[in-house]
PyMOL CGO cylinders between C-alpha atoms (Angstrom):
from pymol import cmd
from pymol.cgo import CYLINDER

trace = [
    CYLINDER, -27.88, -130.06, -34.23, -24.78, -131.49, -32.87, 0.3, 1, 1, 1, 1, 1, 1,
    CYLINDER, -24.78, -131.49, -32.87, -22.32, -133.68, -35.02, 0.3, 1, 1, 1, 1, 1, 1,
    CYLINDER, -22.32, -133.68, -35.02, -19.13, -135.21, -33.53, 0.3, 1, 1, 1, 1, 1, 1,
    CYLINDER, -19.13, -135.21, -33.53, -17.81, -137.19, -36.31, 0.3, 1, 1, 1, 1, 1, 1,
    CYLINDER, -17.81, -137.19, -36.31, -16.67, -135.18, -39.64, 0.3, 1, 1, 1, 1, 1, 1,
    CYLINDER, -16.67, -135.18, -39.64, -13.53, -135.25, -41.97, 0.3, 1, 1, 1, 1, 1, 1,
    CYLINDER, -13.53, -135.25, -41.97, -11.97, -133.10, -43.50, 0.3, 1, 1, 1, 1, 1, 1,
    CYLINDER, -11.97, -133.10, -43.50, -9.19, -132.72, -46.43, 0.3, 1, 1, 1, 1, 1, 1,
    CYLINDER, -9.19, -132.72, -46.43, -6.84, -133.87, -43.73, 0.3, 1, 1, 1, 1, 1, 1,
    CYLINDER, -6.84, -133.87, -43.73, -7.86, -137.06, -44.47, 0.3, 1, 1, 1, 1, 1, 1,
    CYLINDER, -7.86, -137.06, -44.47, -10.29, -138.34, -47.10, 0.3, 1, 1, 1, 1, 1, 1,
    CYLINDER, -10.29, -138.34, -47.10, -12.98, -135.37, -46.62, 0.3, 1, 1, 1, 1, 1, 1,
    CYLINDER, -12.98, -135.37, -46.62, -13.32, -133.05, -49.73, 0.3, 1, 1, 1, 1, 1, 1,
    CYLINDER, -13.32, -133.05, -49.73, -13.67, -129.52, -47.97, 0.3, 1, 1, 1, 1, 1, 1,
    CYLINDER, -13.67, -129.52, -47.97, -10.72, -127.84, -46.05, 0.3, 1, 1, 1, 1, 1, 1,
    CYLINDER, -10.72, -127.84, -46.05, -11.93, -126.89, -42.33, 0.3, 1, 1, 1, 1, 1, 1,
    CYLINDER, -11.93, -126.89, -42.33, -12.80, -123.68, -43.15, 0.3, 1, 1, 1, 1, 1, 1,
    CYLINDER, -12.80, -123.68, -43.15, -15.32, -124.49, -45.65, 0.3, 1, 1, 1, 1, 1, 1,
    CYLINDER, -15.32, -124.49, -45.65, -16.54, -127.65, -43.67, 0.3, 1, 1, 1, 1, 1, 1,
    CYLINDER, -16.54, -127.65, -43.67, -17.36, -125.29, -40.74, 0.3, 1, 1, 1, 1, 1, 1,
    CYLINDER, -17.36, -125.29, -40.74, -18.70, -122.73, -42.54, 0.3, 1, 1, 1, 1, 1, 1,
    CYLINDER, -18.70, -122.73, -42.54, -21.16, -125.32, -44.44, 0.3, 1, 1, 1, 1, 1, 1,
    CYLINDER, -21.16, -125.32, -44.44, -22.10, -127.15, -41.21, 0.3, 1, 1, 1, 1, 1, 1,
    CYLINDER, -22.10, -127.15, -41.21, -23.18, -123.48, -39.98, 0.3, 1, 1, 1, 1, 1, 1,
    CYLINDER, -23.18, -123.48, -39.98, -25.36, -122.60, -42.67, 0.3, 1, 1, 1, 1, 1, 1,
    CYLINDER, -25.36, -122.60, -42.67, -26.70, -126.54, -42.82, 0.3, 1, 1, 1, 1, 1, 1,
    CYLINDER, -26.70, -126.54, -42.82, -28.03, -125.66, -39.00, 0.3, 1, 1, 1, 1, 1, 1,
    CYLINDER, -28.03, -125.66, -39.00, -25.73, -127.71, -36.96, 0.3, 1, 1, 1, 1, 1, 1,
    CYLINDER, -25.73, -127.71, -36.96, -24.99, -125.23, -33.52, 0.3, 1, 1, 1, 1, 1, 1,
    CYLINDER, -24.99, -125.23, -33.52, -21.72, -127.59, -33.21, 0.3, 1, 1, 1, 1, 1, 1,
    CYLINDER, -21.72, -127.59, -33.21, -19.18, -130.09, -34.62, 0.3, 1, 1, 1, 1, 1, 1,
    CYLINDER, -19.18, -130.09, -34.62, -16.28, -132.23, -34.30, 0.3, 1, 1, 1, 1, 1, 1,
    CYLINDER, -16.28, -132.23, -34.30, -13.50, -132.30, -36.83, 0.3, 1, 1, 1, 1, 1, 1,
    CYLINDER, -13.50, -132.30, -36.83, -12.10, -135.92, -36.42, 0.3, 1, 1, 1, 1, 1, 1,
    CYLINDER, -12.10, -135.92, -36.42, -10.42, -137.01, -39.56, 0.3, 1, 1, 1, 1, 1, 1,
    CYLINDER, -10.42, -137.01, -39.56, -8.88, -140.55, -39.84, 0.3, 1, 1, 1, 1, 1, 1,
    CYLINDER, -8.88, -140.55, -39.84, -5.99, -140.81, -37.78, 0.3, 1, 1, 1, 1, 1, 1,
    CYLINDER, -5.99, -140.81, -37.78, -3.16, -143.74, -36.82, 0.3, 1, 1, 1, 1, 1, 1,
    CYLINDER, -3.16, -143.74, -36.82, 0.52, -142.77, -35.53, 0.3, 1, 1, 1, 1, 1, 1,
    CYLINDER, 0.52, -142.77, -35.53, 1.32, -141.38, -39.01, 0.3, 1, 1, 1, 1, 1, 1,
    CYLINDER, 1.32, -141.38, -39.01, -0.60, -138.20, -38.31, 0.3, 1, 1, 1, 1, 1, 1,
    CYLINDER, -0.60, -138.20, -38.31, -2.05, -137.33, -35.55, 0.3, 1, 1, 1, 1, 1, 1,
    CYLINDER, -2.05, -137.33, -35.55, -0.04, -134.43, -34.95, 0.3, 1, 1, 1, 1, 1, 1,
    CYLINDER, -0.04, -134.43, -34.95, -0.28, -133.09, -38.22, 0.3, 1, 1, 1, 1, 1, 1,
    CYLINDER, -0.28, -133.09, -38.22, -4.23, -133.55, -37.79, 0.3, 1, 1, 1, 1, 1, 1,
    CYLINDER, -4.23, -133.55, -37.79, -4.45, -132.40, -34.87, 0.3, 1, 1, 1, 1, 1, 1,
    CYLINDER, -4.45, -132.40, -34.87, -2.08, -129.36, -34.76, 0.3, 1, 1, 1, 1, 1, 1,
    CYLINDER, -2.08, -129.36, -34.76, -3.48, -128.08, -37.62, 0.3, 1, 1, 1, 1, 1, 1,
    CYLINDER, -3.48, -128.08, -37.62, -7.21, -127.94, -37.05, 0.3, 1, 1, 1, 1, 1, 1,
    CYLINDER, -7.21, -127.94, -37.05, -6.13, -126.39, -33.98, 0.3, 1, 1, 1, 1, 1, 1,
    CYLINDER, -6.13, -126.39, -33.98, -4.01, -123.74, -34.96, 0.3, 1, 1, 1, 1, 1, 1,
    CYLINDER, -4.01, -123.74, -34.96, -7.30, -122.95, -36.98, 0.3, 1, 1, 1, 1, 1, 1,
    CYLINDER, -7.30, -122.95, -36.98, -10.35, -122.91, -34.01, 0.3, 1, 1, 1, 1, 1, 1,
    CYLINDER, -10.35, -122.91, -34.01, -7.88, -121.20, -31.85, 0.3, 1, 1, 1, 1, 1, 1,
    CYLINDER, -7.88, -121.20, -31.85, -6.68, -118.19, -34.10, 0.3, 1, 1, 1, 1, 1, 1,
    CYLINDER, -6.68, -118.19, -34.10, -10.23, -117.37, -35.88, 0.3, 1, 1, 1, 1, 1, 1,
    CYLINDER, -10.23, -117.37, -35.88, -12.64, -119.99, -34.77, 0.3, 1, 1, 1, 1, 1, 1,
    CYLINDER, -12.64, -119.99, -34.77, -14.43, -117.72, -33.26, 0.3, 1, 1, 1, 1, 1, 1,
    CYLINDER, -14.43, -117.72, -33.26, -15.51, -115.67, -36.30, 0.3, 1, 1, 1, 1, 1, 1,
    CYLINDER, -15.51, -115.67, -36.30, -17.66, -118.59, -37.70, 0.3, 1, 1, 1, 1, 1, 1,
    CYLINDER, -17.66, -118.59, -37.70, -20.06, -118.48, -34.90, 0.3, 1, 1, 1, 1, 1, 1,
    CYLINDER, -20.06, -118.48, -34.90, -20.12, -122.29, -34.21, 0.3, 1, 1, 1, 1, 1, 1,
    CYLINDER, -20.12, -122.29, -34.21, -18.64, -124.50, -31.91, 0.3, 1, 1, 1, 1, 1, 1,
    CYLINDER, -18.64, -124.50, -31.91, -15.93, -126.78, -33.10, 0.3, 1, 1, 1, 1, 1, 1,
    CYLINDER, -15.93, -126.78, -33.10, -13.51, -129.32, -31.51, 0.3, 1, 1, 1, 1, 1, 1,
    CYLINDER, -13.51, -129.32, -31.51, -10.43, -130.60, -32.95, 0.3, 1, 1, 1, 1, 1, 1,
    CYLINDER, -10.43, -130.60, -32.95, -10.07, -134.35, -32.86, 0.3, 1, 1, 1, 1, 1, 1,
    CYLINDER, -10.07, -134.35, -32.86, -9.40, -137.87, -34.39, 0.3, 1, 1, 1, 1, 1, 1,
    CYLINDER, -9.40, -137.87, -34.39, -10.74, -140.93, -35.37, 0.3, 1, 1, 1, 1, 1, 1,
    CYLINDER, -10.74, -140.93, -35.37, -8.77, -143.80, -34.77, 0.3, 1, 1, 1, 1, 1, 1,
    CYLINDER, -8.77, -143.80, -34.77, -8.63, -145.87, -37.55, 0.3, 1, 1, 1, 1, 1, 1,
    CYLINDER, -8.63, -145.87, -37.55, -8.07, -149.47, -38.66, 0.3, 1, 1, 1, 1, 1, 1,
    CYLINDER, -8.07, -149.47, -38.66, -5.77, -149.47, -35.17, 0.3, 1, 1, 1, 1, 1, 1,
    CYLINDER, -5.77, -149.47, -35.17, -4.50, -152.93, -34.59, 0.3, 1, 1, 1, 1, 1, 1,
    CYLINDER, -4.50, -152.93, -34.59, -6.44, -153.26, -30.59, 0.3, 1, 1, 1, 1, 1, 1,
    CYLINDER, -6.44, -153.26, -30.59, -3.41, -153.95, -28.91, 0.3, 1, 1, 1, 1, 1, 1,
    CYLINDER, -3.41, -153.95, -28.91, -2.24, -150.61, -30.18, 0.3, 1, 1, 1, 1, 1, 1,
    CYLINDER, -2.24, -150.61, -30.18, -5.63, -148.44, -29.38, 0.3, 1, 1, 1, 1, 1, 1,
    CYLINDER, -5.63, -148.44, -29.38, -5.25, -147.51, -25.55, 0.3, 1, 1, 1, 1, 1, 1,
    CYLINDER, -5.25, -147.51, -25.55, -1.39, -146.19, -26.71, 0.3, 1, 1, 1, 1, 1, 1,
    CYLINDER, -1.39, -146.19, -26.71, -2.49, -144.51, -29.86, 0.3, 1, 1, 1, 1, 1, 1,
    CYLINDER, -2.49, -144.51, -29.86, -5.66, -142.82, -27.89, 0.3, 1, 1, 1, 1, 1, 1,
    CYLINDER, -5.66, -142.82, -27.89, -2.56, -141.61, -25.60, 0.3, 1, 1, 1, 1, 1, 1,
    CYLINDER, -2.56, -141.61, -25.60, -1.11, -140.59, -28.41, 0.3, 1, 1, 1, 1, 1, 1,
    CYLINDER, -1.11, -140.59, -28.41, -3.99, -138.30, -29.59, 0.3, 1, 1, 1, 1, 1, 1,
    CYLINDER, -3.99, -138.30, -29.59, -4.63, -136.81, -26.11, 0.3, 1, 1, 1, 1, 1, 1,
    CYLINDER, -4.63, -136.81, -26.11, -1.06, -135.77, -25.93, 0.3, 1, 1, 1, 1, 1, 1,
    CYLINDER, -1.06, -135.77, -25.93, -1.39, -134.17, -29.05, 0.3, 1, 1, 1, 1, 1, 1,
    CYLINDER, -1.39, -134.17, -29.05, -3.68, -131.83, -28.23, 0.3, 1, 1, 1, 1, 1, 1,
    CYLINDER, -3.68, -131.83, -28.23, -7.54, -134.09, -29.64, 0.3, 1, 1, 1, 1, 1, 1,
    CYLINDER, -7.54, -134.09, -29.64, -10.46, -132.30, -27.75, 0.3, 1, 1, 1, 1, 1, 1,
    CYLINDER, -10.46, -132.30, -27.75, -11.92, -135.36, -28.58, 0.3, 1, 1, 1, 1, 1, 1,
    CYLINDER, -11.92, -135.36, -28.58, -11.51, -139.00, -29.25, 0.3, 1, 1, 1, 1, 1, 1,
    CYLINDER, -11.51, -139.00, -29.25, -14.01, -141.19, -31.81, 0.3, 1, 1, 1, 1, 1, 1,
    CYLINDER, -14.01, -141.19, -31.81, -12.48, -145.09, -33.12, 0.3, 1, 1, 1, 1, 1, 1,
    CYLINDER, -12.48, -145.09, -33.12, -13.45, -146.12, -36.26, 0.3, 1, 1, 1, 1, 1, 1,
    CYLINDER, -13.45, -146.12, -36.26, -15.78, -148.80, -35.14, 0.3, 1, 1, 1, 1, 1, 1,
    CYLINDER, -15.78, -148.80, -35.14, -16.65, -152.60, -36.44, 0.3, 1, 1, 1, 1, 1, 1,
    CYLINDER, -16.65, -152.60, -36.44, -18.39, -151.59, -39.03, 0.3, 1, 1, 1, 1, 1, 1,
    CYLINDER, -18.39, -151.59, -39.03, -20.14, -154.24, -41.23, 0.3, 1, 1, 1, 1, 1, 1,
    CYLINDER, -20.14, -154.24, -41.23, -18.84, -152.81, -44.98, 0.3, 1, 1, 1, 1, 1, 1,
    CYLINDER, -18.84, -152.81, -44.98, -14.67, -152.37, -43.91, 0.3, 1, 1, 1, 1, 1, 1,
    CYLINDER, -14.67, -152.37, -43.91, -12.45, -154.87, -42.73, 0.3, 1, 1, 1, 1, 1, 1,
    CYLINDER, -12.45, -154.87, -42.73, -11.62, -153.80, -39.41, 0.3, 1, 1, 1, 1, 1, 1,
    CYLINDER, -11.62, -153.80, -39.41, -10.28, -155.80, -37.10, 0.3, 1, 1, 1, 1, 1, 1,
    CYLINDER, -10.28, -155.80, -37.10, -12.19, -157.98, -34.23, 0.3, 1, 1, 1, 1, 1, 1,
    CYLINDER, -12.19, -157.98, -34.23, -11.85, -156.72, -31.19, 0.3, 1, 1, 1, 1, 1, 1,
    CYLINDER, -11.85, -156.72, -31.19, -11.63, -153.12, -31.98, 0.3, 1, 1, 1, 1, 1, 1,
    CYLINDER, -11.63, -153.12, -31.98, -14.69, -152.23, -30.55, 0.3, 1, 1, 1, 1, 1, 1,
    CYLINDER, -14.69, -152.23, -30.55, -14.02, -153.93, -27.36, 0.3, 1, 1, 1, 1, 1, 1,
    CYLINDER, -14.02, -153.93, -27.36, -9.89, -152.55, -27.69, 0.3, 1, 1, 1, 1, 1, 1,
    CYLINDER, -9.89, -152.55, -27.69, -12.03, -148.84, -28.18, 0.3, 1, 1, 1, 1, 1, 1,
    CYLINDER, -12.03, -148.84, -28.18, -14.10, -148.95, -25.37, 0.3, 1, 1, 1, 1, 1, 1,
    CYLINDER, -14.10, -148.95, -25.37, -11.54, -149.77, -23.15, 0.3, 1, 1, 1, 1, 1, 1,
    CYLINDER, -11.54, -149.77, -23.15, -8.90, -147.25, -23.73, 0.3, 1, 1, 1, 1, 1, 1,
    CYLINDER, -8.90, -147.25, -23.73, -12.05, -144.71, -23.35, 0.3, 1, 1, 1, 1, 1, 1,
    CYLINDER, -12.05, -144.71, -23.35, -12.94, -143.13, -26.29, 0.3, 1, 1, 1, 1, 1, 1,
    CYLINDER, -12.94, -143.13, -26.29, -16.06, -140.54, -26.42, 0.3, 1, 1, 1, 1, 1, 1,
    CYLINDER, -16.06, -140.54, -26.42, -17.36, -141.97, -29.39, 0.3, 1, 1, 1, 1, 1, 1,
    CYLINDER, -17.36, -141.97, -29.39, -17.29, -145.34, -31.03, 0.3, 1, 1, 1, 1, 1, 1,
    CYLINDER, -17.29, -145.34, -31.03, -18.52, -144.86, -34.61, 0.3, 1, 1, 1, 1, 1, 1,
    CYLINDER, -18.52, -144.86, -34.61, -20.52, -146.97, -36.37, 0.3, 1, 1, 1, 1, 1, 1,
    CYLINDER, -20.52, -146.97, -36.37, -19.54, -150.37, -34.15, 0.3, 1, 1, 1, 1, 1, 1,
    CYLINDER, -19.54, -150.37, -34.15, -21.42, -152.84, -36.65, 0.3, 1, 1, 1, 1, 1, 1,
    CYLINDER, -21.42, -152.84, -36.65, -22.25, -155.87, -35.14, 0.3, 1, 1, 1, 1, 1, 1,
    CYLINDER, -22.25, -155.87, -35.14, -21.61, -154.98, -31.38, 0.3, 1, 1, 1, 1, 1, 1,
    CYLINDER, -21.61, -154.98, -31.38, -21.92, -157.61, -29.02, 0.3, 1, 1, 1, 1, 1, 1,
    CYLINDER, -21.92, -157.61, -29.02, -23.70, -157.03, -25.65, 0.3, 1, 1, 1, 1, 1, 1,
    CYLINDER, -23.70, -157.03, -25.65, -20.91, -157.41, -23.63, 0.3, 1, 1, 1, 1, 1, 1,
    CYLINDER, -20.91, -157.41, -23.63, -18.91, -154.37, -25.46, 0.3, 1, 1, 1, 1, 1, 1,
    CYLINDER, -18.91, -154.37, -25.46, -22.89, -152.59, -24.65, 0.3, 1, 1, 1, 1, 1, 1,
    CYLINDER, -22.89, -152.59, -24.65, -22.90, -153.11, -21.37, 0.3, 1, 1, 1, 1, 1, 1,
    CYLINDER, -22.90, -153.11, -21.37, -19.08, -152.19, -21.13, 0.3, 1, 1, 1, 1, 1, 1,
    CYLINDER, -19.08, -152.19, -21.13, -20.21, -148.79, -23.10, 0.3, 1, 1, 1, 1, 1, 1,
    CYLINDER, -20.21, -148.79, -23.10, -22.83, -147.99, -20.89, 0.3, 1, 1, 1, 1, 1, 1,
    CYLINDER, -22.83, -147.99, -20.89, -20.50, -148.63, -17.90, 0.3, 1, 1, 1, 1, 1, 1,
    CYLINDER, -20.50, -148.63, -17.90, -17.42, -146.39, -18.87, 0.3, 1, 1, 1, 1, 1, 1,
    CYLINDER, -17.42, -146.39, -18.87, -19.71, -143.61, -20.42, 0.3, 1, 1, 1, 1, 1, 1,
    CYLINDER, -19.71, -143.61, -20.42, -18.43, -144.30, -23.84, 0.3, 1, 1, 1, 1, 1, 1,
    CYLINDER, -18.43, -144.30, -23.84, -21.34, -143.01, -26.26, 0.3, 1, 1, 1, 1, 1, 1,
    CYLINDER, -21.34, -143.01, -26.26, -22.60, -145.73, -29.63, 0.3, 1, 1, 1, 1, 1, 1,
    CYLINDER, -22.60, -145.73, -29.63, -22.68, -143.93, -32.77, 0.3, 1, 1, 1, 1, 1, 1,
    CYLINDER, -22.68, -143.93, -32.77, -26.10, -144.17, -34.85, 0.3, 1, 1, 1, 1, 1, 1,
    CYLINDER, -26.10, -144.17, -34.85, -25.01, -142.91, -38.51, 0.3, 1, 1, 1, 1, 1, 1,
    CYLINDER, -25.01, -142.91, -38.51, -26.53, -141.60, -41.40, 0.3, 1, 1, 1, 1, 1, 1,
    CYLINDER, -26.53, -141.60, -41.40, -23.65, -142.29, -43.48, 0.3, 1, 1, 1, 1, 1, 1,
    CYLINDER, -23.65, -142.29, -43.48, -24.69, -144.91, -46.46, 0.3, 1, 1, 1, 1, 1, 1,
    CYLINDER, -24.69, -144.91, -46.46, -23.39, -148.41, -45.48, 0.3, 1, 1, 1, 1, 1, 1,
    CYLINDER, -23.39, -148.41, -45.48, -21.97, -148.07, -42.35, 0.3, 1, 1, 1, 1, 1, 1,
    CYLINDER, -21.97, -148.07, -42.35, -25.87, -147.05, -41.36, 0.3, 1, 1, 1, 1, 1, 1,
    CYLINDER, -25.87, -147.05, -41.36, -26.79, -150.69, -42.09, 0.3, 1, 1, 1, 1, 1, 1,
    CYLINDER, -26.79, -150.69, -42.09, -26.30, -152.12, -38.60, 0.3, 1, 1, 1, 1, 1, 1,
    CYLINDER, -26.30, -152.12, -38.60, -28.11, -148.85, -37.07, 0.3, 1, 1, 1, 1, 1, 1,
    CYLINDER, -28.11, -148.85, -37.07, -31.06, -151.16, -35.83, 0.3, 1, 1, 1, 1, 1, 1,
    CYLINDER, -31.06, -151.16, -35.83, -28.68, -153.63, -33.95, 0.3, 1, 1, 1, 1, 1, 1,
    CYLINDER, -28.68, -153.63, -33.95, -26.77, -150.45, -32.41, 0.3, 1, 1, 1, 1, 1, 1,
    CYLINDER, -26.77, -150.45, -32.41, -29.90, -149.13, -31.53, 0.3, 1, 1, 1, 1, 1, 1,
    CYLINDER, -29.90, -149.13, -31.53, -31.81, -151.92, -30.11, 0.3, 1, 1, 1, 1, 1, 1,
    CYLINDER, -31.81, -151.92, -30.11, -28.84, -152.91, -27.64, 0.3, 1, 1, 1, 1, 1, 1,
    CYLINDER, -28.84, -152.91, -27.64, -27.91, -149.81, -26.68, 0.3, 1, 1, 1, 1, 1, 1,
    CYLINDER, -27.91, -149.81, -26.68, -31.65, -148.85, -25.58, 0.3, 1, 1, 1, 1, 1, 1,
    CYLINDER, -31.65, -148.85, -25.58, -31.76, -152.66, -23.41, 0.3, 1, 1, 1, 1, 1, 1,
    CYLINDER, -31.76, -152.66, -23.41, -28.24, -152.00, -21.97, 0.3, 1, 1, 1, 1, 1, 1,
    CYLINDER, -28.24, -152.00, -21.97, -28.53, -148.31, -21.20, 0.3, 1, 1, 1, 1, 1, 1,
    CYLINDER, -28.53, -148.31, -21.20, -25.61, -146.99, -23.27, 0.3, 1, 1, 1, 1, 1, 1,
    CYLINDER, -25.61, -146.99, -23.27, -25.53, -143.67, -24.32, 0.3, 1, 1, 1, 1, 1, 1,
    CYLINDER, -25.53, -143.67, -24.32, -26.31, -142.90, -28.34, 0.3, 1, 1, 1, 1, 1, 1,
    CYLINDER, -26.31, -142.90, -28.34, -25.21, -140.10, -30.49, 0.3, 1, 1, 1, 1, 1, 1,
    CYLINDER, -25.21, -140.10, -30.49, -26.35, -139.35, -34.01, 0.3, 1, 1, 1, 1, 1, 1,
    CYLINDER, -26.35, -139.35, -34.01, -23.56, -138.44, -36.72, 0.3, 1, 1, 1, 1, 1, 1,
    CYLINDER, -23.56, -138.44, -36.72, -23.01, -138.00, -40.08, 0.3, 1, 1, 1, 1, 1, 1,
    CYLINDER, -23.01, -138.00, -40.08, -19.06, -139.24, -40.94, 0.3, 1, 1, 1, 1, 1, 1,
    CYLINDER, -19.06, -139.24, -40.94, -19.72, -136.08, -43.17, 0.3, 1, 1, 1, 1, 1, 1,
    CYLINDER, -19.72, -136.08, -43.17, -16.74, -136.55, -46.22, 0.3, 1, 1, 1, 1, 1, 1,
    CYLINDER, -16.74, -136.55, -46.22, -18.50, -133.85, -48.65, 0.3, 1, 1, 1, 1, 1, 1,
    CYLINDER, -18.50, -133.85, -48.65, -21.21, -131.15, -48.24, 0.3, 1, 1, 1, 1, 1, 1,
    CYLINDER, -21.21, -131.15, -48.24, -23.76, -133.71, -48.91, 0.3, 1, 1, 1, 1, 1, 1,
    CYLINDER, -23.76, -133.71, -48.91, -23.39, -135.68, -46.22, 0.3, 1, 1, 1, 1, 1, 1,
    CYLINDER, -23.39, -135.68, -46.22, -24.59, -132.64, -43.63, 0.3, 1, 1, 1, 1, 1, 1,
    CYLINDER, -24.59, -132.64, -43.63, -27.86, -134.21, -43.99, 0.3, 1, 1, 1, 1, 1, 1,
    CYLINDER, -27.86, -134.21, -43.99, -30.73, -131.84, -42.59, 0.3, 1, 1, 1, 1, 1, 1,
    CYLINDER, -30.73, -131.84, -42.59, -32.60, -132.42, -39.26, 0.3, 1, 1, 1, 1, 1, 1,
    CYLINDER, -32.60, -132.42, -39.26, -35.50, -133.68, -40.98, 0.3, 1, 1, 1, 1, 1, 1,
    CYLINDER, -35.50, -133.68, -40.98, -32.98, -136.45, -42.48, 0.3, 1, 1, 1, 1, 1, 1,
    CYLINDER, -32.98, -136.45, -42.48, -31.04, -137.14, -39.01, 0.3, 1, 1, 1, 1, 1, 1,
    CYLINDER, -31.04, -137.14, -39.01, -34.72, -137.81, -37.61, 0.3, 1, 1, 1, 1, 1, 1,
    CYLINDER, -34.72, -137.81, -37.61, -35.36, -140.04, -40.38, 0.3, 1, 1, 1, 1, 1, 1,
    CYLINDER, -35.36, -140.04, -40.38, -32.52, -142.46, -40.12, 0.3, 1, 1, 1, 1, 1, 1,
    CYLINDER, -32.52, -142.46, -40.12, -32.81, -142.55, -36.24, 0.3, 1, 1, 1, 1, 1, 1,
    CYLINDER, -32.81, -142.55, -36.24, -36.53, -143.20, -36.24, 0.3, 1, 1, 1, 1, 1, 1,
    CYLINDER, -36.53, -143.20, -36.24, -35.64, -146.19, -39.34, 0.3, 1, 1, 1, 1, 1, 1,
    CYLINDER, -35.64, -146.19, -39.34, -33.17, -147.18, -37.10, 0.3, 1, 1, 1, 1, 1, 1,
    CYLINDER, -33.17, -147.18, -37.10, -35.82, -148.07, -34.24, 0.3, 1, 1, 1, 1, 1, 1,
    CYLINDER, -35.82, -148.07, -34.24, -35.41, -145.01, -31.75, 0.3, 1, 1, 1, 1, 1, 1,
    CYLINDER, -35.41, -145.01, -31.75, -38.59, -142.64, -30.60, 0.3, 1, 1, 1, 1, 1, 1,
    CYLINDER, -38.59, -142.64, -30.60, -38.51, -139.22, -30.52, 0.3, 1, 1, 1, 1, 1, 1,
    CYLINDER, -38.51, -139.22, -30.52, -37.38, -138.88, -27.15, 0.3, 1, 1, 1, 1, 1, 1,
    CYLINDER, -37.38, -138.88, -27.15, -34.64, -140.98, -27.72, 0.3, 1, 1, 1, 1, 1, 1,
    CYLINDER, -34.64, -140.98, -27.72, -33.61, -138.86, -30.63, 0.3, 1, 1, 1, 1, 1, 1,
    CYLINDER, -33.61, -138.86, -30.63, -33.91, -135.71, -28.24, 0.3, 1, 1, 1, 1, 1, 1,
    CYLINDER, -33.91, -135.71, -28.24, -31.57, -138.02, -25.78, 0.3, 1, 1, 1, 1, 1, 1,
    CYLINDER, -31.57, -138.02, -25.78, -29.17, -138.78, -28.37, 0.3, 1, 1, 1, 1, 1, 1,
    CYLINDER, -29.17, -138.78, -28.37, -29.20, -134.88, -29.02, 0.3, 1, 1, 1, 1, 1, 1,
    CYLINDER, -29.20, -134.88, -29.02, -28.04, -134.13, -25.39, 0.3, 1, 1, 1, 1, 1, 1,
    CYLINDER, -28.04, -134.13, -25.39, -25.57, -136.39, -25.17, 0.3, 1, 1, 1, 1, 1, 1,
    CYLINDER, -25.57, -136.39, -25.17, -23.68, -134.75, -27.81, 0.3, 1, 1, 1, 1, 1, 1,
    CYLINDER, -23.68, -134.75, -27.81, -24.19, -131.46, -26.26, 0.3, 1, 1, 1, 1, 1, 1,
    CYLINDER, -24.19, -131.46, -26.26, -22.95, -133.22, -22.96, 0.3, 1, 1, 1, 1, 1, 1,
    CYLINDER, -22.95, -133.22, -22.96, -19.82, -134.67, -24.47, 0.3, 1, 1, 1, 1, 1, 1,
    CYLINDER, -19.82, -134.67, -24.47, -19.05, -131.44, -26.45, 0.3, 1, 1, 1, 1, 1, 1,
    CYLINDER, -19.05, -131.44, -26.45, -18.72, -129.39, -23.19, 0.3, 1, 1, 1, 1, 1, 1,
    CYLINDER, -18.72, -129.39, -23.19, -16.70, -132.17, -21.47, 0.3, 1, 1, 1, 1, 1, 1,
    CYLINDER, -16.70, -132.17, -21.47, -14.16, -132.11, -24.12, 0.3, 1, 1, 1, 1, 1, 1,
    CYLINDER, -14.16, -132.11, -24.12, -14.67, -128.04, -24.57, 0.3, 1, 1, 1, 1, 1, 1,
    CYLINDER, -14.67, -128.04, -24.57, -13.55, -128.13, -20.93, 0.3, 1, 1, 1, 1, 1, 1,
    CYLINDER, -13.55, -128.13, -20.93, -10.59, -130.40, -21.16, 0.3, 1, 1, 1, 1, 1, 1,
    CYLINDER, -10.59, -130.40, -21.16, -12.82, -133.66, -20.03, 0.3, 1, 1, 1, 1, 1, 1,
]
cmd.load_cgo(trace, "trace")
């Protein structure tokens, strides 16, 4: 299992980046992303710091990990500067906090995401098919998650993204060591959600594809 969307205590996630690697490990995932919430206030400090911890002794917990962000509650016209922002700092990898149906986030953020080229747009809500179609054309991959409210648009996400040919990826938004739901659990929400079993083992390579993009400097 692949996840590119966790958090950590450098933002609202209970575990410190040790510990969330180390339980993602033993929970089965081969990979992750550390991408706590991020706006001009912190990236650096996000960023720098998660680093400074895959790069000294990563490799002793015998998983792959990138350090990233996820842009969030970005005012659009500010997204394609503060994705600059991030990439200068030093993210592996970029996910925006998407339009989900349960938060007030601002409309046009999906579209403002997608544009300044994200990896991953979490949890986009109530995505129109033009932002689809626009996802499928710039390679920027639709997040189906089995976090608890933000999950509640899944079908939509799903259903548009299999017409339009966008890519899918299946995350957690893991806050706490509950949230590194098994496989069995992943399979669950994604087959509730509308996708087959082959589009689950799609969803699966994408995330391996995007890991070794970023892995590689993109």
């Amino acid at each position: 299992m692949i996840d590119l969307h966790t958090h950590s205590t450098f933002s609202d996630g209970e575990l410190i980046p040790a510990e969330l690697i180390r339980r993602a490990k033993v929970a089965g995932y081969r990979a992750l992303a550390i991408t706590d919430h991020a706006d001009a206030s912190n990236i650096d400090l996000i960023v720098g710091n998660v680093r400074r911890l895959t790069e000294s002794y990563g490799h002793f917990f015998d998983i792959d990990v990138l350090a990233g962000v996820e842009l969030t509650h970005v005012p659009p016209a500010l997204m394609a500067e503060f994705a600059d922002m991030a990439r200068r700092a030093g993210a592996q990898i970029l996910v925006a906090h998407g339009e989900t149906v349960v938060e007030p986030v601002a409309q046009g953020t999906n579209l403002a995401a997608i544009e300044a080229g994200v990896d991953v747009l979490a949890h986009p809500g109530l995505i129109t098919e033009v932002e689809v179609s626009l996802a499928a054309e710039r390679g920027v991959a639709l997040e189906i998650t089995t976090r608890r409210g933000h999950s509640y648009a899944n079908g939509h996400v799903a259903a548009l993204a299999r017409r339009l040919g966008a890519r899918l990826v299946i995350d957690n938004d893991a806050h706490a060591p509950g949230d590194l739901v098994s496989q069995e659990m992943r399979a669950k929400v994604a087959l509730g959600a509308g996708l087959t079993q082959e589009d689950i083992s799609q969803a699966e390579r994408n995330a391996r594809e995007i890991m070794e993009r970023c892995r590689g400097g993109r």
